[in-house]
N, CA, C and O atoms as a CHARMM CRD file, in Angstrom:
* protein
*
  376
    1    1 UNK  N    190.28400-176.06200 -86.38200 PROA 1      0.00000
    2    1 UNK  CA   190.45900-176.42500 -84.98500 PROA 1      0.00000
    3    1 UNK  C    191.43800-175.46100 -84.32600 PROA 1      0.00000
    4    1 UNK  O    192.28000-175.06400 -85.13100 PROA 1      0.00000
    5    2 UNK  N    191.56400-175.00800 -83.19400 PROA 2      0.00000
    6    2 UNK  CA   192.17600-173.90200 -82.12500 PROA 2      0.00000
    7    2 UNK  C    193.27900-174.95200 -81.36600 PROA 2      0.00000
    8    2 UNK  O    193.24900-175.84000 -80.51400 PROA 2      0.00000
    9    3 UNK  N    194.45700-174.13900 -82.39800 PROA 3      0.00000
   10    3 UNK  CA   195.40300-175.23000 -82.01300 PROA 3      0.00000
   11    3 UNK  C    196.17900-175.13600 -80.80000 PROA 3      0.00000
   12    3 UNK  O    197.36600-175.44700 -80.69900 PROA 3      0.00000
   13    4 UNK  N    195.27200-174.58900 -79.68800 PROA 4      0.00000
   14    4 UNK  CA   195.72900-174.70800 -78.31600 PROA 4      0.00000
   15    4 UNK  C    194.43600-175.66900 -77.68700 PROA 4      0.00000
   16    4 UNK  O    194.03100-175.68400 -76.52500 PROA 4      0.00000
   17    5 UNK  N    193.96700-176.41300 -78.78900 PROA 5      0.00000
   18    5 UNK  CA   192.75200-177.33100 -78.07400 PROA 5      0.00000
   19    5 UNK  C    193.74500-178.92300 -79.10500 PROA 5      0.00000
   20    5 UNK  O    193.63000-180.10500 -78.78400 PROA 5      0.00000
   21    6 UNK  N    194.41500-178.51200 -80.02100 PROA 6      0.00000
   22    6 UNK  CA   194.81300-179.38200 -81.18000 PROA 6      0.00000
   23    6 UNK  C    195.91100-180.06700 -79.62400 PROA 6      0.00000
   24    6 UNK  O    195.74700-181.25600 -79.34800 PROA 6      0.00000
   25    7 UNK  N    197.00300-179.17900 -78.69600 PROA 7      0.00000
   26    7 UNK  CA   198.13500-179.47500 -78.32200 PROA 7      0.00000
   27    7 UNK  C    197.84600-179.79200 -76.96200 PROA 7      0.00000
   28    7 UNK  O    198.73000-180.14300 -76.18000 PROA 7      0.00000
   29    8 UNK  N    196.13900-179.63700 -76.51400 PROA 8      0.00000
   30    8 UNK  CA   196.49900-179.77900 -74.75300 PROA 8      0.00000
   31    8 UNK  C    196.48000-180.96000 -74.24200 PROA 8      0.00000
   32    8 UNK  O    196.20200-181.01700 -73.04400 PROA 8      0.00000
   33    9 UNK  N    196.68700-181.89600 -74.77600 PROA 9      0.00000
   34    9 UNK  CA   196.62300-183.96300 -74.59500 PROA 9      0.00000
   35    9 UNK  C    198.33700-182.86300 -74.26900 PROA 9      0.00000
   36    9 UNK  O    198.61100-182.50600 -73.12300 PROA 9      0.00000
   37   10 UNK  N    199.13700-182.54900 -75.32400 PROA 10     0.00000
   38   10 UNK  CA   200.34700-182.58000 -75.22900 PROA 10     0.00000
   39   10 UNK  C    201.25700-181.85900 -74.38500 PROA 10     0.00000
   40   10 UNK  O    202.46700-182.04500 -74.26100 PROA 10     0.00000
   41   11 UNK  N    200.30000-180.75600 -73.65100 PROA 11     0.00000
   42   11 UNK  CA   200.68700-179.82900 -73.01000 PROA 11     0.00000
   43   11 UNK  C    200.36200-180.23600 -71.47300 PROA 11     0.00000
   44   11 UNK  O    200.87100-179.75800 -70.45900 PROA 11     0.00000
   45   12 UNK  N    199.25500-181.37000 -71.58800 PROA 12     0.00000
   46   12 UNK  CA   198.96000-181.62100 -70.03000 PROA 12     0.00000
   47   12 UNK  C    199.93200-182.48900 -69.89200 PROA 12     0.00000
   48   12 UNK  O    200.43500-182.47200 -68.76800 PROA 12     0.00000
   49   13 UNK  N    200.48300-183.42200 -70.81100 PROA 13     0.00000
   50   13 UNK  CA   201.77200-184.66200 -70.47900 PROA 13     0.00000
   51   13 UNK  C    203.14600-184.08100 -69.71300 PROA 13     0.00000
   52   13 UNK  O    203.91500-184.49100 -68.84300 PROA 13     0.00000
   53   14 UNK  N    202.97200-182.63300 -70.72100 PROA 14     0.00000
   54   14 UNK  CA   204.41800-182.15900 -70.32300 PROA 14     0.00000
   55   14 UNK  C    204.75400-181.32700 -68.92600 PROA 14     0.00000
   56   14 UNK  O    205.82400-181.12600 -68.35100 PROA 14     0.00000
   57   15 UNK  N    202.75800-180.74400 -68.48100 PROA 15     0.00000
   58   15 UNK  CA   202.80000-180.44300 -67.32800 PROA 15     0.00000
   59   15 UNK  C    203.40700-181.47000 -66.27800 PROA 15     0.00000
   60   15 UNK  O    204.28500-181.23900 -65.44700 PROA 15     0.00000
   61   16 UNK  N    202.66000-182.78200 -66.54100 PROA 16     0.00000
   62   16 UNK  CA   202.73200-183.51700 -65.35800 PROA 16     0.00000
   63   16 UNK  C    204.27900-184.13600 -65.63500 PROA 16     0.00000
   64   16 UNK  O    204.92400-184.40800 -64.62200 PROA 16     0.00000
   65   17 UNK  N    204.84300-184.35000 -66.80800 PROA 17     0.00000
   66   17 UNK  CA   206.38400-184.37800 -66.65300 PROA 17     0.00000
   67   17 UNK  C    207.27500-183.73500 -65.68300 PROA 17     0.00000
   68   17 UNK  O    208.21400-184.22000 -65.05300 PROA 17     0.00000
   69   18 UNK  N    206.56400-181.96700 -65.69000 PROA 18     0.00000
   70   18 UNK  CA   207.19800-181.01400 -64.62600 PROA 18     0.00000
   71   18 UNK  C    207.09400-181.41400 -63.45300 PROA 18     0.00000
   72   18 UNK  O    208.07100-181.67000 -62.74800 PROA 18     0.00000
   73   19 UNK  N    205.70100-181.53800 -63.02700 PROA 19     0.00000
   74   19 UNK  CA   205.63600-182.27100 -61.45600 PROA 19     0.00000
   75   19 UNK  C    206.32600-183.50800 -61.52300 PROA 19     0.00000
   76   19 UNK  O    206.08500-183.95300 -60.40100 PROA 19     0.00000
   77   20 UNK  N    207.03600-184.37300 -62.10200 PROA 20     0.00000
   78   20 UNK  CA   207.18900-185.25600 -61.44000 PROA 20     0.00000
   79   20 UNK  C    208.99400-185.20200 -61.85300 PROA 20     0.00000
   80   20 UNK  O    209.67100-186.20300 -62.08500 PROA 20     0.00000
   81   21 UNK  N    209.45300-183.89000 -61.86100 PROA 21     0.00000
   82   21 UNK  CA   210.71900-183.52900 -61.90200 PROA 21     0.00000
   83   21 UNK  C    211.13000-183.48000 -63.22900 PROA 21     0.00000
   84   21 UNK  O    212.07300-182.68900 -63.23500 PROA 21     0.00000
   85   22 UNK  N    210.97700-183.81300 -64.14000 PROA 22     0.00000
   86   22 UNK  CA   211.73100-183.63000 -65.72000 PROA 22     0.00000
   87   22 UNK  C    212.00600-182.71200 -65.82100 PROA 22     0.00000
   88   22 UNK  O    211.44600-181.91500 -65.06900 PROA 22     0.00000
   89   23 UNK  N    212.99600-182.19000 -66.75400 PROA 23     0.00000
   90   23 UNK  CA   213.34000-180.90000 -67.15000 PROA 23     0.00000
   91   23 UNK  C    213.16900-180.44000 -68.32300 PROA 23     0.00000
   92   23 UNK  O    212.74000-181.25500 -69.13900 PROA 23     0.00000
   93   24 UNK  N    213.34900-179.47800 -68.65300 PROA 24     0.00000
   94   24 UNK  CA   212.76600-179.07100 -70.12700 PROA 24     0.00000
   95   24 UNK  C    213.43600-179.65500 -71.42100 PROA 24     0.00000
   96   24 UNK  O    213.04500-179.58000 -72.58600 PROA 24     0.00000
   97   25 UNK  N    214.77600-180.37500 -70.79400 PROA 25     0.00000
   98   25 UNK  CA   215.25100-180.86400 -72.29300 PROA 25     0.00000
   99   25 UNK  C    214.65600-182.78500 -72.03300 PROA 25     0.00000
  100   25 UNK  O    215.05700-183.56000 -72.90100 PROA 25     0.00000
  101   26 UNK  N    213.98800-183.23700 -71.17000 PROA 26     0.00000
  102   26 UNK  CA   213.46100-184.14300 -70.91700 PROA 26     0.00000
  103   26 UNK  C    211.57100-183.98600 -71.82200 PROA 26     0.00000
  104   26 UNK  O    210.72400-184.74000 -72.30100 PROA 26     0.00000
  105   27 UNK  N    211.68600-183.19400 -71.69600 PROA 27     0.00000
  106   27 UNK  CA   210.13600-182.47500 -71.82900 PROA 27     0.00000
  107   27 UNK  C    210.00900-182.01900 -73.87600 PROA 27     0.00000
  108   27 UNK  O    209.00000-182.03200 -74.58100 PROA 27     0.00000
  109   28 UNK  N    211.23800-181.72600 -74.20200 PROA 28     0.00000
  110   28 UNK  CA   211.76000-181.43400 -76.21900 PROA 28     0.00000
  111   28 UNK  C    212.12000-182.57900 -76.42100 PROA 28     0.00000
  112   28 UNK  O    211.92800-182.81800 -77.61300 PROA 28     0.00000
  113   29 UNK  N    212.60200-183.55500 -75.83600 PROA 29     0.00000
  114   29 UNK  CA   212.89700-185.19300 -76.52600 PROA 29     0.00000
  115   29 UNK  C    211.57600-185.64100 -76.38500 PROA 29     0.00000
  116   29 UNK  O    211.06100-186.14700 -77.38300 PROA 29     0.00000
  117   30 UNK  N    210.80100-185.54700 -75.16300 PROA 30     0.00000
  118   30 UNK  CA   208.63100-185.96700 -76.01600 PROA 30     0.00000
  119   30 UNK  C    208.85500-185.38400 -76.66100 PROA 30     0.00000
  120   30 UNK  O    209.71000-185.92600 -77.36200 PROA 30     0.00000
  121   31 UNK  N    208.50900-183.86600 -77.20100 PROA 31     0.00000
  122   31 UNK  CA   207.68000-183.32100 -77.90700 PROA 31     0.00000
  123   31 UNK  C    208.45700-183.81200 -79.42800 PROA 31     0.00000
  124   31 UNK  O    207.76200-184.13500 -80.39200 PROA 31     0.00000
  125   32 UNK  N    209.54400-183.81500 -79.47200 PROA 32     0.00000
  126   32 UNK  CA   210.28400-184.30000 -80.50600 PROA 32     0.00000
  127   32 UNK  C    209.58200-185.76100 -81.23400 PROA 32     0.00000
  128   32 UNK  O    209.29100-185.79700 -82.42900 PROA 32     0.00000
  129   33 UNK  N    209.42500-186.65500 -80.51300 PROA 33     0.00000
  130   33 UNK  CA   209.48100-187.92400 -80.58900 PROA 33     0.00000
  131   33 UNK  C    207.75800-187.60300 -81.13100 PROA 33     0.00000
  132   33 UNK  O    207.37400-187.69700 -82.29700 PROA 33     0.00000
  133   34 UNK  N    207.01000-187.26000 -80.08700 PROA 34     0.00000
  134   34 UNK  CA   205.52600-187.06600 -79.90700 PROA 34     0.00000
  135   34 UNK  C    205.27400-186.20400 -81.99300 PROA 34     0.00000
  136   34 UNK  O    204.67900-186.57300 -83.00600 PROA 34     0.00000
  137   35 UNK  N    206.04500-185.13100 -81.65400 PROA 35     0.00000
  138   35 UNK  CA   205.16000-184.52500 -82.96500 PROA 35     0.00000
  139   35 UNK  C    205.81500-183.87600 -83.80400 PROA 35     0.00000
  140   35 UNK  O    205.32500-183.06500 -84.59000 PROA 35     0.00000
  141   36 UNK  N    207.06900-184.19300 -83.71100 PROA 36     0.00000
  142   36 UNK  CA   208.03400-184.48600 -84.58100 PROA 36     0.00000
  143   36 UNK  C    208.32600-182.95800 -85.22700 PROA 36     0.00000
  144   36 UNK  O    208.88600-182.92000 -86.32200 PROA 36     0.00000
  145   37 UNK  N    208.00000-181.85700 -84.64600 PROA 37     0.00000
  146   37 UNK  CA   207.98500-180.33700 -85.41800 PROA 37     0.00000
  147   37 UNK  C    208.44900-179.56200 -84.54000 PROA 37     0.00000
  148   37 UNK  O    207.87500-179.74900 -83.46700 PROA 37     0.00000
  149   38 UNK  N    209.48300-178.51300 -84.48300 PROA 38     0.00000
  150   38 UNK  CA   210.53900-177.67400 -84.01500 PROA 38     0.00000
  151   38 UNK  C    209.00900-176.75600 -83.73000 PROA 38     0.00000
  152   38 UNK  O    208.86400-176.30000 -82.59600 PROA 38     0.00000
  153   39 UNK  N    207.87400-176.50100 -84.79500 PROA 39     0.00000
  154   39 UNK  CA   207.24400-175.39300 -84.56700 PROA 39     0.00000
  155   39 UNK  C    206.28000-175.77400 -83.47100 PROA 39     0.00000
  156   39 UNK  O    205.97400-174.89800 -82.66300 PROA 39     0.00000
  157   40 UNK  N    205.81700-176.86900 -83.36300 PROA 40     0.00000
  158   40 UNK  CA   204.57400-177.24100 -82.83300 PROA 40     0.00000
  159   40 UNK  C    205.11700-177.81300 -81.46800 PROA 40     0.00000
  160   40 UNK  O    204.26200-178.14700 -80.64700 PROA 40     0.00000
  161   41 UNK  N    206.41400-177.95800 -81.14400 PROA 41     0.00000
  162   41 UNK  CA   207.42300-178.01600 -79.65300 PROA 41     0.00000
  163   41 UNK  C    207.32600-176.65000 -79.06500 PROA 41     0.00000
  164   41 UNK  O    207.24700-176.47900 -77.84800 PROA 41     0.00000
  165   42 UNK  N    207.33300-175.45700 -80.12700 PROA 42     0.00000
  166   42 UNK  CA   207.88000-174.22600 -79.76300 PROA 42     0.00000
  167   42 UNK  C    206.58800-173.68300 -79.08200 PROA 42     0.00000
  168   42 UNK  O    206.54400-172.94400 -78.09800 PROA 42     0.00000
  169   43 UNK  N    205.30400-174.30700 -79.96000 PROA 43     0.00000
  170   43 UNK  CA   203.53900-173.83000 -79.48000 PROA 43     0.00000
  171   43 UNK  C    203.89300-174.12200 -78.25000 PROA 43     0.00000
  172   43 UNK  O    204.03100-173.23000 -77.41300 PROA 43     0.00000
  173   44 UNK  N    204.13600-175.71000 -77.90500 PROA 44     0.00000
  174   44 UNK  CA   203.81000-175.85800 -76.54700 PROA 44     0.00000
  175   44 UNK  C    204.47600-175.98500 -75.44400 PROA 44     0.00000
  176   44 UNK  O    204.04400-176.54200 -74.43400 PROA 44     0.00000
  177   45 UNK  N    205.65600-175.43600 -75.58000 PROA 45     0.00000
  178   45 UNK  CA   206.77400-174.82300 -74.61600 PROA 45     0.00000
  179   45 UNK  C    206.37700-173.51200 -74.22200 PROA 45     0.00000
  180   45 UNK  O    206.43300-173.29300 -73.01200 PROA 45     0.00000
  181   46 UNK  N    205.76200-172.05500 -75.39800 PROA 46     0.00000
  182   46 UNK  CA   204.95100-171.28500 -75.11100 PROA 46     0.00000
  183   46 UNK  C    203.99600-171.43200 -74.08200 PROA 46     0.00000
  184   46 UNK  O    204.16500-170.94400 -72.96500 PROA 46     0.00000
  185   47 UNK  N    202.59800-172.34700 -74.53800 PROA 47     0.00000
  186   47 UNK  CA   201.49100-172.43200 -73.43000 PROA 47     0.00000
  187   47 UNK  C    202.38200-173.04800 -72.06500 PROA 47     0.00000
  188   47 UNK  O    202.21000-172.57000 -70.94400 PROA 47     0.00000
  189   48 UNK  N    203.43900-174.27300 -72.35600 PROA 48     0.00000
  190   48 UNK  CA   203.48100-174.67200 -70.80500 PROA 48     0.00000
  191   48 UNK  C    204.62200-173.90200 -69.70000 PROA 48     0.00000
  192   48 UNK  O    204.97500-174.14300 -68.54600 PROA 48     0.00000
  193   49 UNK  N    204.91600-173.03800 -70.54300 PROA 49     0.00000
  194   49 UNK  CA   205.90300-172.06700 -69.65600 PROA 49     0.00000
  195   49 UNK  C    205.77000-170.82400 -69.09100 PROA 49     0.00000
  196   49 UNK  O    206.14500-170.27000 -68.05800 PROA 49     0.00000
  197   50 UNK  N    204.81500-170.40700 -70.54200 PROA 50     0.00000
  198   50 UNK  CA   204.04900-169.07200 -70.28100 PROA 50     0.00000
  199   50 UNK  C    205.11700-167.96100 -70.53300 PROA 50     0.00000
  200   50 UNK  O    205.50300-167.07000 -69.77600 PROA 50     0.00000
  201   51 UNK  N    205.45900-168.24500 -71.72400 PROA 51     0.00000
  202   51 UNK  CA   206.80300-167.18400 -71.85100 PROA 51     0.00000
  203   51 UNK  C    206.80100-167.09600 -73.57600 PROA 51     0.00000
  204   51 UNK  O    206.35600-167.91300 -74.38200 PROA 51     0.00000
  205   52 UNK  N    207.52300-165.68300 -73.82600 PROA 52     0.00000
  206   52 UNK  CA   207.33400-165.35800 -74.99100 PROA 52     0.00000
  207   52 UNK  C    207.75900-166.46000 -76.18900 PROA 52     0.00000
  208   52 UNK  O    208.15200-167.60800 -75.97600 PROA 52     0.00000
  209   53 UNK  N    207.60600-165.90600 -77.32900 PROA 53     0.00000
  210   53 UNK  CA   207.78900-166.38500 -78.60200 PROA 53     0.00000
  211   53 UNK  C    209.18400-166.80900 -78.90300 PROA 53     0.00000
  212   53 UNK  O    209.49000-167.85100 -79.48400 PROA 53     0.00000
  213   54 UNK  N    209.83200-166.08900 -78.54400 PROA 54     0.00000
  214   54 UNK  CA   211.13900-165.67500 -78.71900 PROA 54     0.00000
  215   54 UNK  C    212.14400-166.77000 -78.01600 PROA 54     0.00000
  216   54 UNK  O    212.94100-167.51300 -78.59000 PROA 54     0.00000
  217   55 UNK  N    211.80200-166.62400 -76.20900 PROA 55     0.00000
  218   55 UNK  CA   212.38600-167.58700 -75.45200 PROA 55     0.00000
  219   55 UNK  C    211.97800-168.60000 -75.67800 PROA 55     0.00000
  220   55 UNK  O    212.72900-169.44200 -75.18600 PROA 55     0.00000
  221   56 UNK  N    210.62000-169.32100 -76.50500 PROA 56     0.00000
  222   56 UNK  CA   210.53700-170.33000 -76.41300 PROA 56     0.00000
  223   56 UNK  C    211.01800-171.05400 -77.75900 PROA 56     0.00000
  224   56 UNK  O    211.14200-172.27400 -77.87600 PROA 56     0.00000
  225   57 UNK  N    211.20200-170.35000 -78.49600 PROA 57     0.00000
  226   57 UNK  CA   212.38400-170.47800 -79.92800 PROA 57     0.00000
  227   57 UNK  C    213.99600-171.23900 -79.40200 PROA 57     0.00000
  228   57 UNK  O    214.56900-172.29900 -79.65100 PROA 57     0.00000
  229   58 UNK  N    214.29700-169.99200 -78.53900 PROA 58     0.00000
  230   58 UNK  CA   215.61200-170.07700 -78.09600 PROA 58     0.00000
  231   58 UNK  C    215.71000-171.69500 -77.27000 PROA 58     0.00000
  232   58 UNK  O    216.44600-172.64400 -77.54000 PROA 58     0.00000
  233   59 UNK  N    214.67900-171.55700 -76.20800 PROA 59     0.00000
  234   59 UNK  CA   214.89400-173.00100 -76.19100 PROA 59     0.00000
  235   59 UNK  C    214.63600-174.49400 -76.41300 PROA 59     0.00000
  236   59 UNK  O    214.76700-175.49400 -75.70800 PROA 59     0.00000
  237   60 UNK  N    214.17900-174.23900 -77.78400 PROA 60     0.00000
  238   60 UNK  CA   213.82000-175.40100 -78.94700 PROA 60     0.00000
  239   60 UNK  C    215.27700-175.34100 -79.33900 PROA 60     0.00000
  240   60 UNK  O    216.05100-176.16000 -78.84300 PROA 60     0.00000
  241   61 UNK  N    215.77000-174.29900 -80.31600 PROA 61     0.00000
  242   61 UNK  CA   216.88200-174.62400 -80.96900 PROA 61     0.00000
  243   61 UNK  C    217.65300-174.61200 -80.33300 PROA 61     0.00000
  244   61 UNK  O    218.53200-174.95600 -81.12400 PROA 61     0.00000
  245   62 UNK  N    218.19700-174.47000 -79.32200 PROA 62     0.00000
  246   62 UNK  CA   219.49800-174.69400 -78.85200 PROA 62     0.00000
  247   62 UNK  C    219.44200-175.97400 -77.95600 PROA 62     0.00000
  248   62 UNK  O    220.36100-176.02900 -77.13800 PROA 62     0.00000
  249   63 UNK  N    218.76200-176.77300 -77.94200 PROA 63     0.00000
  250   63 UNK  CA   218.38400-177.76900 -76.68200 PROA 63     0.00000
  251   63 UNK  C    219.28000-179.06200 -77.70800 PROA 63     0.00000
  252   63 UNK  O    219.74100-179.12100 -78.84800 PROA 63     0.00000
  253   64 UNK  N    219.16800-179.99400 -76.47600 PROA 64     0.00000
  254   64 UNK  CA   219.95700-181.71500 -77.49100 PROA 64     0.00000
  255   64 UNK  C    218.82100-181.86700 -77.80600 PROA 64     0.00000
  256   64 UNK  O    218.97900-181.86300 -79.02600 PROA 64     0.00000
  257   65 UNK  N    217.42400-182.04700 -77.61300 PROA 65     0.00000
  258   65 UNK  CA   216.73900-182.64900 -78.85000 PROA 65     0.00000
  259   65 UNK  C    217.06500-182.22600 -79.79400 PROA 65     0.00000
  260   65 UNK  O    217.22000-183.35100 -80.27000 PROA 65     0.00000
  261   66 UNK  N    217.38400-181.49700 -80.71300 PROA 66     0.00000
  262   66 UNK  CA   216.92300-180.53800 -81.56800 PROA 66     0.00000
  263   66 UNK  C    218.18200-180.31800 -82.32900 PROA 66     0.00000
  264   66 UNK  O    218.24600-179.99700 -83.51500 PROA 66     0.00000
  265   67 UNK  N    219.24200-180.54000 -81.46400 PROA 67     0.00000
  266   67 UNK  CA   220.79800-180.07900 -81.92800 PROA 67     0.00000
  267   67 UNK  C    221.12800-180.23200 -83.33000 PROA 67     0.00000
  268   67 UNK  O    221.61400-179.35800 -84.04800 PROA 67     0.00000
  269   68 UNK  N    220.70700-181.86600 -83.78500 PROA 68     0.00000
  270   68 UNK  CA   221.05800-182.29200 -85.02600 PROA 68     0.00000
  271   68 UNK  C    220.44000-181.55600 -86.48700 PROA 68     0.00000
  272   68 UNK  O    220.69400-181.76900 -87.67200 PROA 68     0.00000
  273   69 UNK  N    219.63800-180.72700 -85.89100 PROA 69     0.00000
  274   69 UNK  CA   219.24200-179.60400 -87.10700 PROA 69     0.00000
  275   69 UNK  C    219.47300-178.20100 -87.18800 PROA 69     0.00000
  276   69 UNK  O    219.28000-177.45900 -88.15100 PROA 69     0.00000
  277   70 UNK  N    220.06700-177.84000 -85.65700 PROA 70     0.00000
  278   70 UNK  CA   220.70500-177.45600 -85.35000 PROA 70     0.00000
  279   70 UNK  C    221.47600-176.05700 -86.51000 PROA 70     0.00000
  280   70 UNK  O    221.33200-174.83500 -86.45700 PROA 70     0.00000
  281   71 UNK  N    222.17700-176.81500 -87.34100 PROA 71     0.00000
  282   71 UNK  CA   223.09500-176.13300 -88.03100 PROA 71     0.00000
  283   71 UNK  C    222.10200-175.52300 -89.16600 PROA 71     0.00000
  284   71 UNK  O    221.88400-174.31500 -89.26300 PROA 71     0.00000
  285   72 UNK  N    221.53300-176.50100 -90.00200 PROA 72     0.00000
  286   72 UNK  CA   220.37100-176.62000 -91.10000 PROA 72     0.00000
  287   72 UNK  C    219.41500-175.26200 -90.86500 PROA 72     0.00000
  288   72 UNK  O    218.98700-174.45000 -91.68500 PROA 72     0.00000
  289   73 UNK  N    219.29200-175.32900 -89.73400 PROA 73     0.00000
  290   73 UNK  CA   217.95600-174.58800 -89.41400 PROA 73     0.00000
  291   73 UNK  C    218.97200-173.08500 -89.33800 PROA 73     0.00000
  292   73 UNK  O    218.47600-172.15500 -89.97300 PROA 73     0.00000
  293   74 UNK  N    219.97800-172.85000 -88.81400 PROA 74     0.00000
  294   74 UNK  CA   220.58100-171.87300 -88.72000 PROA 74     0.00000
  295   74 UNK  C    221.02000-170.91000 -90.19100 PROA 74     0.00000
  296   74 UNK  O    221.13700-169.68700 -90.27100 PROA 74     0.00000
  297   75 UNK  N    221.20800-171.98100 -91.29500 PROA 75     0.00000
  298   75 UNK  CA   221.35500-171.71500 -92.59000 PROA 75     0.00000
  299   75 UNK  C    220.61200-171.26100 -93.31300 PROA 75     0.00000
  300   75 UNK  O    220.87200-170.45300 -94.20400 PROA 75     0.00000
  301   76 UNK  N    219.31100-171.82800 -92.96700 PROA 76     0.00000
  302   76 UNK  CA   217.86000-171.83500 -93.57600 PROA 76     0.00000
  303   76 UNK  C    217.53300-169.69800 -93.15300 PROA 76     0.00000
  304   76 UNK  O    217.23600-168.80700 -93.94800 PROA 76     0.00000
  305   77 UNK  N    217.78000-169.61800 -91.56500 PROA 77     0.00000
  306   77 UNK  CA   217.19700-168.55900 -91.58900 PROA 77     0.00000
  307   77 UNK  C    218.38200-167.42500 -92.52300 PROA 77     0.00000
  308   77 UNK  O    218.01000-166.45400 -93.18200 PROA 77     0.00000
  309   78 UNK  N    219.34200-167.72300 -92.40700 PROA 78     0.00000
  310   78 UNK  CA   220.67000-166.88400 -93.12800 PROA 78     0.00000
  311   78 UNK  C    220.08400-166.20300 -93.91400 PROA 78     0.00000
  312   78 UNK  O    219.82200-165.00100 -93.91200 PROA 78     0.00000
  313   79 UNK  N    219.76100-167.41900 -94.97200 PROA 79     0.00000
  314   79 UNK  CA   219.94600-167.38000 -96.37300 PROA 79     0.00000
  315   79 UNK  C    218.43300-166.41200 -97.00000 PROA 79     0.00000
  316   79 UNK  O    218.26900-165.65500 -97.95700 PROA 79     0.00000
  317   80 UNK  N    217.20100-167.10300 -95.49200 PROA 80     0.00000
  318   80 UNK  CA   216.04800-165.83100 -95.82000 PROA 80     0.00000
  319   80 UNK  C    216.17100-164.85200 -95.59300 PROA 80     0.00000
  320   80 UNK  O    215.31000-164.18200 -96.16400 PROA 80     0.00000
  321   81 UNK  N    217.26300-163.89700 -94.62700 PROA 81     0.00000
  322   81 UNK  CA   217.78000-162.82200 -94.15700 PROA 81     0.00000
  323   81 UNK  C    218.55300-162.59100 -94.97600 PROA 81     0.00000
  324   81 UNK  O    218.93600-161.42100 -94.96200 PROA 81     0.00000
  325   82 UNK  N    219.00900-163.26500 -95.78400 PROA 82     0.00000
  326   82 UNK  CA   219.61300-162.46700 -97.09400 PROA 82     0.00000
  327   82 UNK  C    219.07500-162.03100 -98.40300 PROA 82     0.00000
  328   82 UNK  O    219.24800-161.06000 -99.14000 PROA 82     0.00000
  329   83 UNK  N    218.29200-163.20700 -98.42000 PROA 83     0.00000
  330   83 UNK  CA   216.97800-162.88800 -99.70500 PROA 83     0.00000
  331   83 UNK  C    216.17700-161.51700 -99.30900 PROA 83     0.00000
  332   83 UNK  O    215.72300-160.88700-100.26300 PROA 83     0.00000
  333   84 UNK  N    216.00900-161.11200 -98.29700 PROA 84     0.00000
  334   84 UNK  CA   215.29100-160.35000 -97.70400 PROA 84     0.00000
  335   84 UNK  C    215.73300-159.01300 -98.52000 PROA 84     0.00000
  336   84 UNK  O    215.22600-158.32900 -99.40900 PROA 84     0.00000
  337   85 UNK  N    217.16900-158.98800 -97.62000 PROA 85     0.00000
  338   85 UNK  CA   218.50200-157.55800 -97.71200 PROA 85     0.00000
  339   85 UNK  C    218.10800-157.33900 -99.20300 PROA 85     0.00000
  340   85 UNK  O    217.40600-156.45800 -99.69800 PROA 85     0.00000
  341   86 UNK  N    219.01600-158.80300-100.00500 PROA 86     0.00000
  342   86 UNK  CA   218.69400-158.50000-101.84200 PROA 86     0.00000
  343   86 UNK  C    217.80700-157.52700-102.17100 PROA 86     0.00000
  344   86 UNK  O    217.92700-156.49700-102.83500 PROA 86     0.00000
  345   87 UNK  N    216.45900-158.26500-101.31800 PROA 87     0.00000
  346   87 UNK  CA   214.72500-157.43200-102.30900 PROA 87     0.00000
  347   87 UNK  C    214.78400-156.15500-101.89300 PROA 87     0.00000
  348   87 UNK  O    214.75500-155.21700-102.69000 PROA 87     0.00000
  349   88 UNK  N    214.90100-155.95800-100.19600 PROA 88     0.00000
  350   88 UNK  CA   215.33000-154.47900 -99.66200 PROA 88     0.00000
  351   88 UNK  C    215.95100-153.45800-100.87600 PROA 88     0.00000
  352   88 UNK  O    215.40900-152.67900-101.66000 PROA 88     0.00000
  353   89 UNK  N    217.37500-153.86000-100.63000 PROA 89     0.00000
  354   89 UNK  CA   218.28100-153.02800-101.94700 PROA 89     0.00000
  355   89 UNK  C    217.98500-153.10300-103.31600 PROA 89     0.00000
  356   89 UNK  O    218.27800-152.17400-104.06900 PROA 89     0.00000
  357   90 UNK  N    217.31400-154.33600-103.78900 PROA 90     0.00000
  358   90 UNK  CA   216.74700-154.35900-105.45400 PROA 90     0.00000
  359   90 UNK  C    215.67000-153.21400-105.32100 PROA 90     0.00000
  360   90 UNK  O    215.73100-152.29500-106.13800 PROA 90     0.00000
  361   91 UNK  N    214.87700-153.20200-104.53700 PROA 91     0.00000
  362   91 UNK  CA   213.57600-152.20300-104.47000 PROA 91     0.00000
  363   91 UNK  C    213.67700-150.99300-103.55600 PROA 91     0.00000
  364   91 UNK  O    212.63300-150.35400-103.42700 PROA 91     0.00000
  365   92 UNK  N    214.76700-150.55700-102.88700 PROA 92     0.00000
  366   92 UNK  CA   215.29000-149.22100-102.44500 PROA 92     0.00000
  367   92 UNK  C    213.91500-148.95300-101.05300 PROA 92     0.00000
  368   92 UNK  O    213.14800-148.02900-100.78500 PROA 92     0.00000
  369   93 UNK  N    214.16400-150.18600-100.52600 PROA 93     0.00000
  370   93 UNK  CA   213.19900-149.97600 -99.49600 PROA 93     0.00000
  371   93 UNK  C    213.56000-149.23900 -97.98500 PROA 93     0.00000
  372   93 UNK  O    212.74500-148.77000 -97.19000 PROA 93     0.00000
  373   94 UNK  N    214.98100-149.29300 -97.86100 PROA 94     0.00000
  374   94 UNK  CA   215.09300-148.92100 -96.85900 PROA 94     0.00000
  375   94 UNK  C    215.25600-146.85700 -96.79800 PROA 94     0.00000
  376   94 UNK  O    215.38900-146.28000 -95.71900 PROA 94     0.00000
């Protein structure tokens, strides 16, 4: 399934959230609640904003929905950015 057909029940809610004034951290407490995934908030902050990958990362994780993992999630990427460096220098990649 084309998971911009999987999210648009979720993406039309959050449109009409916009029209009727919500704001985007009004709009990550649904998607939070709704589908419970930092990644699948981030899909549809993408389609309903129309803005890159990147910004729509930035404002998943830094938002109050989201805060309480906040730290976790910050660790998580560390520690793969370090595993990374390790294999880099074990295998003389750079």
């Amino acid at each position: 399934m084309d998971s911009s057909l999987e999210y648009e029940p979720y993406i039309d809610h959050c449109q009409k959230m916009l029209k009727d004034g919500n704001d985007i951290e009004d709009i990550l407490l649904y998607l939070r609640k709704e589908l419970a995934s930092k990644t699948s908030s981030i899909f549809v902050v993408i389609q309903l904003l129309n803005i890159p990958p990147v910004e729509a990362k930035k404002l998943v994780h830094f938002s109050k929905a989201w805060n309480d993992v906040k730290e976790r999630d910050e660790k998580f990427h560390e520690e793969v950015f370090s595993t990374l460096e390790e294999i880099e220098k074990k295998h003389h990649l750079k």
